[in-house]
PDB file of N, CA, C and O in Angstrom, chain B, residues numbered from 101:
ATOM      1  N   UNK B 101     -26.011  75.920 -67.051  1.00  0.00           N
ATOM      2  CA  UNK B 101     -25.338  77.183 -66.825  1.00  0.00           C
ATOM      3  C   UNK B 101     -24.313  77.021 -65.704  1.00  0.00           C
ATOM      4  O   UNK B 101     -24.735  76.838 -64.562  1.00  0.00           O
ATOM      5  N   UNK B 102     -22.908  77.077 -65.954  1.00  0.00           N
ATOM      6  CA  UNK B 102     -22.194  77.281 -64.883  1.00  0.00           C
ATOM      7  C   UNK B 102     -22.137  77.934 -63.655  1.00  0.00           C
ATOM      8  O   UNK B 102     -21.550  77.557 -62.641  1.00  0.00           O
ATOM      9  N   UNK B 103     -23.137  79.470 -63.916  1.00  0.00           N
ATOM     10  CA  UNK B 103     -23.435  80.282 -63.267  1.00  0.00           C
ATOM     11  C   UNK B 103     -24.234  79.769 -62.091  1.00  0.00           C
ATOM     12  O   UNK B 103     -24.433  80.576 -61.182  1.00  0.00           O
ATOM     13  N   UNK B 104     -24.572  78.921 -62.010  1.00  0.00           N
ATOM     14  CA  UNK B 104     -26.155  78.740 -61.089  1.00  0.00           C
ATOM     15  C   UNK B 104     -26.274  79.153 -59.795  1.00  0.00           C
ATOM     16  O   UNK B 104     -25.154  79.229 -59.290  1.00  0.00           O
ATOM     17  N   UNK B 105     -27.060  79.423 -59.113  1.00  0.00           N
ATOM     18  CA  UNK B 105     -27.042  80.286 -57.437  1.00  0.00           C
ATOM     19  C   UNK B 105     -26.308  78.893 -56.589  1.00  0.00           C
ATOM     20  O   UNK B 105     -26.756  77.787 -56.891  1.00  0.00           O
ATOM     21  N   UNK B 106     -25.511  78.949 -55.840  1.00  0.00           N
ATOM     22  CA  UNK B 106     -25.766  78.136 -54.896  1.00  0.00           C
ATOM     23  C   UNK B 106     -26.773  77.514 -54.116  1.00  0.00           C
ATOM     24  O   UNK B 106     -26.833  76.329 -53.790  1.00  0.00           O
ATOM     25  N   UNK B 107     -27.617  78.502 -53.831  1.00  0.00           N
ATOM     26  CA  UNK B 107     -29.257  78.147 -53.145  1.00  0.00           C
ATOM     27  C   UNK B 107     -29.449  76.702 -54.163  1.00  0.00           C
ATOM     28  O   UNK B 107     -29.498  75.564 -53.698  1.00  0.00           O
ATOM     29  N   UNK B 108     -29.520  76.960 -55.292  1.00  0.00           N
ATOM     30  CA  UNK B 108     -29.903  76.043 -56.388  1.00  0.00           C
ATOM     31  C   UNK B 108     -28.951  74.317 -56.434  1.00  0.00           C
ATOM     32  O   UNK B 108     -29.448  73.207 -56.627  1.00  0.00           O
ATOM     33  N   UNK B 109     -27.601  74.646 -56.198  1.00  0.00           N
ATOM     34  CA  UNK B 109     -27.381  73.537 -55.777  1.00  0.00           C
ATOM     35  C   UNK B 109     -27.609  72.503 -54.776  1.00  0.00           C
ATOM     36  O   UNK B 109     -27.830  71.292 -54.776  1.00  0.00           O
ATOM     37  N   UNK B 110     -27.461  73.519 -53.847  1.00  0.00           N
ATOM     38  CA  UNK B 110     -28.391  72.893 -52.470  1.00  0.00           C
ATOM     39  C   UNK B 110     -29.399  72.223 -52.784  1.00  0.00           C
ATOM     40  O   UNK B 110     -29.386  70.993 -52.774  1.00  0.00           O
ATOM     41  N   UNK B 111     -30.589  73.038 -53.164  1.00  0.00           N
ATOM     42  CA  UNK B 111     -31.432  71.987 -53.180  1.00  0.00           C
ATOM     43  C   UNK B 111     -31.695  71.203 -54.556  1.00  0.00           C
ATOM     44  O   UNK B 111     -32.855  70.914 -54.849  1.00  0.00           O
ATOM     45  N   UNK B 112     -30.852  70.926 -55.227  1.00  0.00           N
ATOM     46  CA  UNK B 112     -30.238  69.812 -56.588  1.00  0.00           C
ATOM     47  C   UNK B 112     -29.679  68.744 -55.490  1.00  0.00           C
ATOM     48  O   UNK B 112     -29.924  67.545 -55.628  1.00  0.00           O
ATOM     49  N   UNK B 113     -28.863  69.273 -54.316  1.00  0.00           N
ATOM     50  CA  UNK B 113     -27.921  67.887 -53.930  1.00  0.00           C
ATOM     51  C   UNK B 113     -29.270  67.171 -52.477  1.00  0.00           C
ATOM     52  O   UNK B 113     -29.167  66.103 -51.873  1.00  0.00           O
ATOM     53  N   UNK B 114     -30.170  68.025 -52.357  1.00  0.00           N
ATOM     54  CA  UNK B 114     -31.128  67.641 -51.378  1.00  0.00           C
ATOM     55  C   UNK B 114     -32.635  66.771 -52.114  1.00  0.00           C
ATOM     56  O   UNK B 114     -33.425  65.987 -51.588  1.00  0.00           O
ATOM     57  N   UNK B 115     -32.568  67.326 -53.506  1.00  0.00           N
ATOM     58  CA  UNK B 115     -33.607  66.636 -53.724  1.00  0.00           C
ATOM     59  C   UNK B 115     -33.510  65.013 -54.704  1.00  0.00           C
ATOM     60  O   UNK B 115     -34.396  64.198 -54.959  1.00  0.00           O
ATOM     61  N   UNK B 116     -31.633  65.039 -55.166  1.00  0.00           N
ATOM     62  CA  UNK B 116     -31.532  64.260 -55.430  1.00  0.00           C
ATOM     63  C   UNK B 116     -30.910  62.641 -54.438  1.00  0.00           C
ATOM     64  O   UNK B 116     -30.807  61.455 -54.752  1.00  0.00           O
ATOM     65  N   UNK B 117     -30.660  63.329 -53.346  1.00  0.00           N
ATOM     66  CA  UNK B 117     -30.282  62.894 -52.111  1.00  0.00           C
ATOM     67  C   UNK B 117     -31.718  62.090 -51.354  1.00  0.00           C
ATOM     68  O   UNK B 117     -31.786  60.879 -51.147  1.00  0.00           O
ATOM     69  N   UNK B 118     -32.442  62.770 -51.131  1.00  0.00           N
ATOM     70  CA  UNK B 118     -33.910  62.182 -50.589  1.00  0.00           C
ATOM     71  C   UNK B 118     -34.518  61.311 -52.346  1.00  0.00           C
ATOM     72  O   UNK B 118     -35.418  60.484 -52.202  1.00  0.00           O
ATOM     73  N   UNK B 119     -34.237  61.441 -53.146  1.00  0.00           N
ATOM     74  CA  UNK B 119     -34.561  60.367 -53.865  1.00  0.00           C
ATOM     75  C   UNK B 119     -33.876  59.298 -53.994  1.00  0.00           C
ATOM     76  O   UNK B 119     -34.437  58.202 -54.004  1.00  0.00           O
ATOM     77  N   UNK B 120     -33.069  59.377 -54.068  1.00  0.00           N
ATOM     78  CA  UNK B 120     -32.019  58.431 -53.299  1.00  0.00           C
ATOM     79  C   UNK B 120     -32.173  57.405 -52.273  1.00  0.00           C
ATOM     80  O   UNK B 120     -32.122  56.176 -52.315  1.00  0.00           O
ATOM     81  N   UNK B 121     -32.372  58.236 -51.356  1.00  0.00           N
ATOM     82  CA  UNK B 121     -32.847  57.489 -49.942  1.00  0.00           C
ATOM     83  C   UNK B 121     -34.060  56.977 -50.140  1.00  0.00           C
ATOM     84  O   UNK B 121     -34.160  55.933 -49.494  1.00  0.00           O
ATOM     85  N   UNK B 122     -35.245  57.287 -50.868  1.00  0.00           N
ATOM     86  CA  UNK B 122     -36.661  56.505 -50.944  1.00  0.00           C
ATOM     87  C   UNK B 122     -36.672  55.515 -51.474  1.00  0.00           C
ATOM     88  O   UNK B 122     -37.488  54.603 -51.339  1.00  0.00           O
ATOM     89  N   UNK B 123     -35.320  55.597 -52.477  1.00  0.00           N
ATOM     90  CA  UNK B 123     -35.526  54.630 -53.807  1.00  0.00           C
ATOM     91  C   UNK B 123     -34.189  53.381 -52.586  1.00  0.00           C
ATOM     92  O   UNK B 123     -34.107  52.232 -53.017  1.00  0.00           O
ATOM     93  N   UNK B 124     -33.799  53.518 -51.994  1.00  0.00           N
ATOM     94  CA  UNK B 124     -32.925  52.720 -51.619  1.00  0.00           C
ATOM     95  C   UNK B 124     -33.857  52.003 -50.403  1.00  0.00           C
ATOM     96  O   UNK B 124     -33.758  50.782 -50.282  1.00  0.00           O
ATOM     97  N   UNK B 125     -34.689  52.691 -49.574  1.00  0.00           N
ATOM     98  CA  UNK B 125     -35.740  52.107 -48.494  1.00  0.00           C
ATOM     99  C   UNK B 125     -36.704  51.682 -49.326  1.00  0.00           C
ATOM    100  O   UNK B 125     -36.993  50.608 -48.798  1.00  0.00           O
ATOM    101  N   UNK B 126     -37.469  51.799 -50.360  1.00  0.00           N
ATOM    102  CA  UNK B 126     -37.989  50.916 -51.246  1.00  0.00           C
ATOM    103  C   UNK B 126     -37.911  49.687 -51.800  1.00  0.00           C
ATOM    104  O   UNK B 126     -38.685  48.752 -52.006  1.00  0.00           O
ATOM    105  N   UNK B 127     -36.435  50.009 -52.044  1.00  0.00           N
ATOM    106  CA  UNK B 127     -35.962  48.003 -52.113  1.00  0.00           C
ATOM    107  C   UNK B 127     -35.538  47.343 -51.173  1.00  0.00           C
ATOM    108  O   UNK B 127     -35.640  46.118 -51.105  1.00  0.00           O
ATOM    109  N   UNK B 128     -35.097  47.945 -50.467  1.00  0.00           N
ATOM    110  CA  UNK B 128     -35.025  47.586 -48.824  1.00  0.00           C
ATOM    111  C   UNK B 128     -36.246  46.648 -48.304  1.00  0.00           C
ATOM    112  O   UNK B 128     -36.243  45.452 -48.013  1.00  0.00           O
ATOM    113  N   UNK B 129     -37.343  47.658 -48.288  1.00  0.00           N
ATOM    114  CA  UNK B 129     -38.189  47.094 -47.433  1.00  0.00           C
ATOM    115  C   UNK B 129     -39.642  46.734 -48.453  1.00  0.00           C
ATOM    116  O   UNK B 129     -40.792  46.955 -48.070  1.00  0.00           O
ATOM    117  N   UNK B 130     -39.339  46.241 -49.577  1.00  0.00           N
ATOM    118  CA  UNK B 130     -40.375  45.656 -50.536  1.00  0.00           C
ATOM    119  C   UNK B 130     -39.681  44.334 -51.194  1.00  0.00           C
ATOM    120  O   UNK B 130     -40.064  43.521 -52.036  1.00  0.00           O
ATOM    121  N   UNK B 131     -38.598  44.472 -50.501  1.00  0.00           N
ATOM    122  CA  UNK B 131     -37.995  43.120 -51.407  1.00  0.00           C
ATOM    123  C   UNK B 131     -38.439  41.543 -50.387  1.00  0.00           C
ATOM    124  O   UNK B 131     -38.070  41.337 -49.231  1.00  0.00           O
ATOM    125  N   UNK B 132     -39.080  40.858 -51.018  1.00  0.00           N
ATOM    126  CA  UNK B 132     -39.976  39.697 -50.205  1.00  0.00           C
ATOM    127  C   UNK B 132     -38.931  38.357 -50.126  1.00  0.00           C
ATOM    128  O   UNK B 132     -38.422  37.791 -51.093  1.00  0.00           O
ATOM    129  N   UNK B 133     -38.816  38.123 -49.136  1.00  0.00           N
ATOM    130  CA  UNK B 133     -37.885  36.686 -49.222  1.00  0.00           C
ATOM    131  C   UNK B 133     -38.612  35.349 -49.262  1.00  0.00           C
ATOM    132  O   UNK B 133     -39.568  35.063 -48.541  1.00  0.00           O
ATOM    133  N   UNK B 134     -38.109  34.630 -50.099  1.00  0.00           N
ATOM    134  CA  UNK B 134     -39.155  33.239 -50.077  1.00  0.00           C
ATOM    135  C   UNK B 134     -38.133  32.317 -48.854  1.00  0.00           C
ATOM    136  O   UNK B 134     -36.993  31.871 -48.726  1.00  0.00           O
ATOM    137  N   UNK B 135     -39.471  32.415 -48.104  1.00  0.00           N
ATOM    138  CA  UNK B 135     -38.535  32.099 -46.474  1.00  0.00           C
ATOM    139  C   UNK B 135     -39.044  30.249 -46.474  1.00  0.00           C
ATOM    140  O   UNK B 135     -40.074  29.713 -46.065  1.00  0.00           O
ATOM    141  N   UNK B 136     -37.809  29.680 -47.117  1.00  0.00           N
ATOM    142  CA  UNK B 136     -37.660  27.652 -47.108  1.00  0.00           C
ATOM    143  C   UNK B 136     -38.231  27.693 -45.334  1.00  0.00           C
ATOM    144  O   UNK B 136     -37.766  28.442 -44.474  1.00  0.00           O
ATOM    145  N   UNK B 137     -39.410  26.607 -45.119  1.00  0.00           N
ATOM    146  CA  UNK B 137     -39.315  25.582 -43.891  1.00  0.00           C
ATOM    147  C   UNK B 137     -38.810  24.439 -43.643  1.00  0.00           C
ATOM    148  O   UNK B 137     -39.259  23.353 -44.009  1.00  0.00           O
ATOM    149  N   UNK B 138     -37.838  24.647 -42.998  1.00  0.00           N
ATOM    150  CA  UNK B 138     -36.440  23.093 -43.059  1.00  0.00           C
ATOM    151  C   UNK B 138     -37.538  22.683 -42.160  1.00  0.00           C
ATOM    152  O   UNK B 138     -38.316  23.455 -41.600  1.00  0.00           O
ATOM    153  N   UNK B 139     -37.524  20.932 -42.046  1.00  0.00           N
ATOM    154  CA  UNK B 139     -37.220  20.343 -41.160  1.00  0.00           C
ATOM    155  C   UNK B 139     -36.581  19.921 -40.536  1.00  0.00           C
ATOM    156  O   UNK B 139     -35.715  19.486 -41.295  1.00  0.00           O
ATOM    157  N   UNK B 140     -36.288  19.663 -39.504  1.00  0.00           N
ATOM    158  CA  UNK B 140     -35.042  19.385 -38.635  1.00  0.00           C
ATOM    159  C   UNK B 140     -35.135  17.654 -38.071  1.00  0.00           C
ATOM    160  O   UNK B 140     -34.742  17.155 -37.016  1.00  0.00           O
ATOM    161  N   UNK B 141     -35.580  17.256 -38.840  1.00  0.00           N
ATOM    162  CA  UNK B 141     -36.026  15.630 -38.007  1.00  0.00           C
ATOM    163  C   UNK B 141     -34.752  14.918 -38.606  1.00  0.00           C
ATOM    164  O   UNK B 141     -34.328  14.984 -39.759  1.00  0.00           O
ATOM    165  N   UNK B 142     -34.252  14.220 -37.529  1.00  0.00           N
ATOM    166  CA  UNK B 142     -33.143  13.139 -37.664  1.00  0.00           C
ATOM    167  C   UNK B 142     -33.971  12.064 -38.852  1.00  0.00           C
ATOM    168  O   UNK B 142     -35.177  11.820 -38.887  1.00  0.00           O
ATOM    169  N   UNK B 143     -33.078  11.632 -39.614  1.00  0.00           N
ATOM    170  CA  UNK B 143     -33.589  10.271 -40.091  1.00  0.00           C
ATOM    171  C   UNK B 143     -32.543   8.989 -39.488  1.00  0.00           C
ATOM    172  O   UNK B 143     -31.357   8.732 -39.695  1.00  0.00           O
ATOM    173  N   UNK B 144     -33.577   8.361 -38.674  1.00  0.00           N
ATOM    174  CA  UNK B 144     -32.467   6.826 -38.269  1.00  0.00           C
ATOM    175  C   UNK B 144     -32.771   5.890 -39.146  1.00  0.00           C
ATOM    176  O   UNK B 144     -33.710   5.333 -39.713  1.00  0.00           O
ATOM    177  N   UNK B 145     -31.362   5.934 -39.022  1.00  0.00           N
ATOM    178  CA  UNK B 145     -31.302   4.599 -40.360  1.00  0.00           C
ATOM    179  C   UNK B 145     -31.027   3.416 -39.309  1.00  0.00           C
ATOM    180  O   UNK B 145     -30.144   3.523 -38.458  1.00  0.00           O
ATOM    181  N   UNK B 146     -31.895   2.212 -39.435  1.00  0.00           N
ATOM    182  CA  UNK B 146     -31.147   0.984 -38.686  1.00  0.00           C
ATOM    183  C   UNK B 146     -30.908   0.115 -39.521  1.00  0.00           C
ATOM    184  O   UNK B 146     -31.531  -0.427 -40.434  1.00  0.00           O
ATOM    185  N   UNK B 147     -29.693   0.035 -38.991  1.00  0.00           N
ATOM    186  CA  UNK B 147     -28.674  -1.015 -39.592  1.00  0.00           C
ATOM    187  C   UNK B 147     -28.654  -2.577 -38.750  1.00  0.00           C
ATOM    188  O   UNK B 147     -28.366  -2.946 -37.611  1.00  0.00           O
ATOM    189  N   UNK B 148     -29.178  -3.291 -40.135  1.00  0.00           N
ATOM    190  CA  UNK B 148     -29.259  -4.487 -39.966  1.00  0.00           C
ATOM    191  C   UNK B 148     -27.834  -5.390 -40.000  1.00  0.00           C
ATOM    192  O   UNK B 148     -27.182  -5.876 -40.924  1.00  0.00           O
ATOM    193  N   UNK B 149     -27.680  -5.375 -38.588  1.00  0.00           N
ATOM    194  CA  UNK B 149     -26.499  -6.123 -38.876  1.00  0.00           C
ATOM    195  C   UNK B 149     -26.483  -7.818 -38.823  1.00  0.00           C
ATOM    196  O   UNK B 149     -27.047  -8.434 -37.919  1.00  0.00           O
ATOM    197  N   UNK B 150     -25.825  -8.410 -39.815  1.00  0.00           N
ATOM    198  CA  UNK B 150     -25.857  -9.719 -40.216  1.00  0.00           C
ATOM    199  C   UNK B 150     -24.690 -10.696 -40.100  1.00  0.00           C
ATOM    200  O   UNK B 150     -23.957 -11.015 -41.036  1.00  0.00           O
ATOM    201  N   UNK B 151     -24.601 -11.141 -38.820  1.00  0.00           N
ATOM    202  CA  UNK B 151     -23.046 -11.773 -38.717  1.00  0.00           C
ATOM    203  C   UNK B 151     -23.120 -12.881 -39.341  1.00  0.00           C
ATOM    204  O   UNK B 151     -22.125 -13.598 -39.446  1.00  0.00           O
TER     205      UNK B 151
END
């Protein structure tokens, strides 16, 4: 209905607004990272030197 109260939009743009926001902090803060452990160790290579 074109007609609709304003009151009614309001809370159309508030309740689709806070779903919004749950559904956006939801993937936010449920999304799991597969967290790699580098090592950081030098590898020495010795070089055989052969005159």
């Amino acid at each position: 209905m074109p007609q609709m109260a304003p009151i009614n939009w309001l809370m159309l743009l508030i309740y689709f607004s806070m779903i919004f926001m749950i559904f956006n902090v939801m993937n936010f803060y449920c999304f799991n990272y597969n967290i790699k452990s580098f090592s950081f160790k030098k590898q020495i290579k010795k070089l055989n030197w052969k005159w």
